[in-house]
N, C-alpha and C positions, 0 to 999 in steps of 0.2 A: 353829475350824479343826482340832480334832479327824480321826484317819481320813485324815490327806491323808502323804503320802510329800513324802522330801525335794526331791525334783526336781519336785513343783507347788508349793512354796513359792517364793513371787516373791525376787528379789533386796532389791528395796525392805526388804520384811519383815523377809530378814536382816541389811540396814543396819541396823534401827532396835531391831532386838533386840540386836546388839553396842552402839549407842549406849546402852539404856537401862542393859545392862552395864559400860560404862564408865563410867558416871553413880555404879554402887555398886550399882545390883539385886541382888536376891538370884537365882540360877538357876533355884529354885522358879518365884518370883514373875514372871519373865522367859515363863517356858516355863509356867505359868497366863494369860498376858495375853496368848500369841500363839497361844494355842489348840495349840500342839505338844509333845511328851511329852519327860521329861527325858534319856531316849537321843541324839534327835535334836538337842537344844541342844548337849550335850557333842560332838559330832562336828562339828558346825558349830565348835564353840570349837577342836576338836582341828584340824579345818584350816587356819583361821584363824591360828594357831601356828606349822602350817605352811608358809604363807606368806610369813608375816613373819619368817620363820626362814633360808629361801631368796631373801629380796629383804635380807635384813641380810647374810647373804656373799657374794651379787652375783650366784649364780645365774642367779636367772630377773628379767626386766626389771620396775622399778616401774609402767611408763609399758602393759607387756604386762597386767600383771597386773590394772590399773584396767581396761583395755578389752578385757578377756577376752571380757566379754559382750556383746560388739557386734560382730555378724556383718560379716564383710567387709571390715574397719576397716584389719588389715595389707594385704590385698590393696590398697585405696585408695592406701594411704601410698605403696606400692608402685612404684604409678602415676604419682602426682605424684614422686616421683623420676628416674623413669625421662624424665619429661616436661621437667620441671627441665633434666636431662641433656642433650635434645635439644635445648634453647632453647639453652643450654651449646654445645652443637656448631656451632648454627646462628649464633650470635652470632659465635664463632671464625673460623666459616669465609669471612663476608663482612667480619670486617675484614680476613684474606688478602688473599680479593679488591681490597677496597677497597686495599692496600699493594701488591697486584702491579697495577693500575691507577696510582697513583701512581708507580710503579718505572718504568715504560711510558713514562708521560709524560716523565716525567726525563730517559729514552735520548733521544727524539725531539726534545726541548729539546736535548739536549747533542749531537745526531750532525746538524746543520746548520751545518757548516763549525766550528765554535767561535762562531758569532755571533750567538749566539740572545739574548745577552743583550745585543748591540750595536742593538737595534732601535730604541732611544729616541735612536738617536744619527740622524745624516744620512742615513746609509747604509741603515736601517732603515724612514727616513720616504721615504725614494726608491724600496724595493722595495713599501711600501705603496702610494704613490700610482700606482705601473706597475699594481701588481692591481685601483686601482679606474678606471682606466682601461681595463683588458682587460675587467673588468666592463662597464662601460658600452657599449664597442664589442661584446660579445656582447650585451648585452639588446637593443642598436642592432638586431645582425642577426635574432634571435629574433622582436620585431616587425616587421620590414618583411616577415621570414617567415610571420607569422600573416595581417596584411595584404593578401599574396597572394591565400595560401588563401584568404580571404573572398571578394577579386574573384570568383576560380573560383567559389566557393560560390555568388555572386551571378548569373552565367552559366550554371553547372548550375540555378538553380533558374527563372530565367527558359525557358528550354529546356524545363525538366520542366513548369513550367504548359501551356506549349504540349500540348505534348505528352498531359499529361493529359485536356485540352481534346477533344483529336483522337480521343482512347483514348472520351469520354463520350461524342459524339458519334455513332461508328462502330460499339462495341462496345455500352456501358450504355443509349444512348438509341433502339436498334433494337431491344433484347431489351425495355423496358418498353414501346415501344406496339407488339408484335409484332399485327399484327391489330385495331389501335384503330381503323379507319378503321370500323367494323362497332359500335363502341361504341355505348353509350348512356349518356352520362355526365350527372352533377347538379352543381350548384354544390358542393357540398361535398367532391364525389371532384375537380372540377377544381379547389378548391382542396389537396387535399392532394397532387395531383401539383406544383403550385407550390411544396409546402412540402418534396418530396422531390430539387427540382430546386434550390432554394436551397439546401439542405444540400450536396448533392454540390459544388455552386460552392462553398459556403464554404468545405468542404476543400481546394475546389484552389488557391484564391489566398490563403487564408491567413488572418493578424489583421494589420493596421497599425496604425501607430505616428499614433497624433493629435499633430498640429503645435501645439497649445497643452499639452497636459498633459503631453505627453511619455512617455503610458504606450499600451501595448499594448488594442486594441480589434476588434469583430470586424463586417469590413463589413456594410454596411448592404446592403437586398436591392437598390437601385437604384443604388448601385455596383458590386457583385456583376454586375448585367445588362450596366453600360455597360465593364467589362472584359468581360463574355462574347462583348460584340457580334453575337452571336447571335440570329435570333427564338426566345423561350421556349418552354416543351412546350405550352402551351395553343393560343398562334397554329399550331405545327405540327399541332397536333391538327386543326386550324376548318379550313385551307387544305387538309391533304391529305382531310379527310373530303369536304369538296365538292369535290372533284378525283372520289372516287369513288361520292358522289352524279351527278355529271354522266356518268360514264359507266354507269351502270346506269341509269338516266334514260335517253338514248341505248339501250339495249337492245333487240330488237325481243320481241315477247309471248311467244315462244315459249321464249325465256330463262328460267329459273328465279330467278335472283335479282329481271327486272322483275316476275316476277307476286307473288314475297313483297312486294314493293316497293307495289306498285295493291291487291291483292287486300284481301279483308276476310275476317278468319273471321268462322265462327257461332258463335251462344253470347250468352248474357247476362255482363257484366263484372259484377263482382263488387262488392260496396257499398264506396262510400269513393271518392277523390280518387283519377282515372286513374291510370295509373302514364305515366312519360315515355318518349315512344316516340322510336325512331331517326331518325323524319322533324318531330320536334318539334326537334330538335339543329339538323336540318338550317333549318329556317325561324327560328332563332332566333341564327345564323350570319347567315343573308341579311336577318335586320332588322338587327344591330350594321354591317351594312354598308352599310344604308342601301335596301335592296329590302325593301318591304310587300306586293307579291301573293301569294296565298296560293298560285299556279299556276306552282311554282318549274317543273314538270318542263317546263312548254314555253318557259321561259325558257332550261333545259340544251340546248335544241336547235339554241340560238346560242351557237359556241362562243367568238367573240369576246368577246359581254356575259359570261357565263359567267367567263371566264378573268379579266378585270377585275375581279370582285367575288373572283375567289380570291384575287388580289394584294393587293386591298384587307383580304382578312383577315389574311393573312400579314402585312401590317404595321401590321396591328391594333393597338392600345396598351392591352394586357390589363391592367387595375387587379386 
């Protein structure tokens, strides 16, 4: 350790060199083993001297002097006093509180005529039993209160079914078949208009309450119907399309829509399984009703038979 100044000598070092001095070393033999020269040992001793010179008449702190060499160490202490302090403050101040709470109560006890402590007596158990009777007689009125309001509730929502009823009808179910009567629909789009028309029903009447379990459930699609009392989207679809198969049917040649109706383009159709055409609807309508001729159009030209198979689909019983 030769070559090194006093301030890169570790502290450790100079513990262990004053130890081995106090043991009886020689200064030589001290300052040979620690690698530093005999100037530097004497000055370390001469400090040394001097600290134990100034903590013997009470100068400088014993407690400072040890933890000189540890950075931060007062600032810490510091800290925790300061904190100390405020637990201090914070302690004091709610048992205040806690004493002016107590203080409070005691007025409020003692500013009840004098008889706050007469309560255990007759006079005490007589003004109890009046409040739990004014009790009772207001929770009385509170529910007959609530009870009302339900009837009401129960009539507002009767009311609004209707209502919403009239609203799907007029409004929802003329905007979804705006020009359906021109459709050409497949079993799967008529099924997903059934599944668009049971939804909207669901919403409107609700979940009921099941008479055995007692818990909340959500109707079924053929009580859904038999509260709609309504013919479903599919019969209104079947009735009014042949309503307007029969009158285009009825048309004379020079009509535009009978000759889309008769005519046939040209052209080779295209490989694979036809597609379904508008007058495949219509013939597949007049079998579910019970009519097999393939020669609906001169059937439409009697509008009596005609009108009877429309009624008959309208109250068709669409699975």
């Amino acid at each position: 350790m030769t070559g090194v100044t006093r301030k890169q000598i570790s502290l450790e070092t100079k513990l262990a060199a004053f130890s081995d001095l106090d043991r009886g070393l020689k200064q030589t033999e001290v300052a040979e083993e620690y690698g530093f020269g005999q100037p530097t040992l004497e000055t370390f001793i001469k400090k040394r001297k001097e600290i134990e010179d100034s903590v013997a008449s009470g100068k400088i702190n014993s407690e400072l002097t040890l933890n000189q060499h540890k950075p931060g160490e007062e600032k810490r202490r510091e800290e925790k006093r300061r904190e100390e302090k405020r637990r201090e403050e914070k302690r004091r101040e709610e048992k205040r509180r806690e004493e002016k709470r107590r203080e409070e109560k005691r007025r409020e006890g003692g500013g009840r005529g004098g008889k706050g402590r007469e309560g255990k007596g007759r006079e005490g158990e007589e003004r109890r039993e009046e409040k739990r009777r004014e009790e009772k007689r207001r929770e009385e009125r509170e529910e007959k209160r609530r009870e009302e309001k339900r009837e009401e509730r129960r009539g507002e929502n009767l009311l609004s079914k209707n209502f919403k009823v009239r609203i799907y009808k007029i409004v929802i179910l003329q905007v979804v078949l705006c020009g359906f009567e021109t459709w050409t629909l497949t079993l799967r789009e008529e099924q997903r208009l059934r599944v668009f028309e049971n939804k909207v029903l669901g919403k409107i009447f609700g979940a009921k309450r099941d008479e055995v379990t007692g818990e909340w459930r959500k109707l079924h699609n053929a009580e859904l119907h038999a509260l709609y009392s309504s013919p479903d989207i599919i019969r209104n679809i079947k009735s009014r399309r042949l309503r307007w198969a029969e009158h285009v049917a009825r048309m004379g040649e020079s009509r535009n829509a009978y000759r889309v109706l008769v005519g046939r383009p040209e052209g080779k159709r295209p490989l694979g399984r036809p597609r379904r055409r508008w007058e495949d609807n219509i013939k597949m309508d007049l079998r579910e009703v019970g009519y097999d001729d393939r020669d609906w159009i001169n059937l439409a030209q009697d509008r009596d038979r005609w009108r009877a198979y429309v009624r008959a689909a309208m109250s068709l019983r669409v699975s």
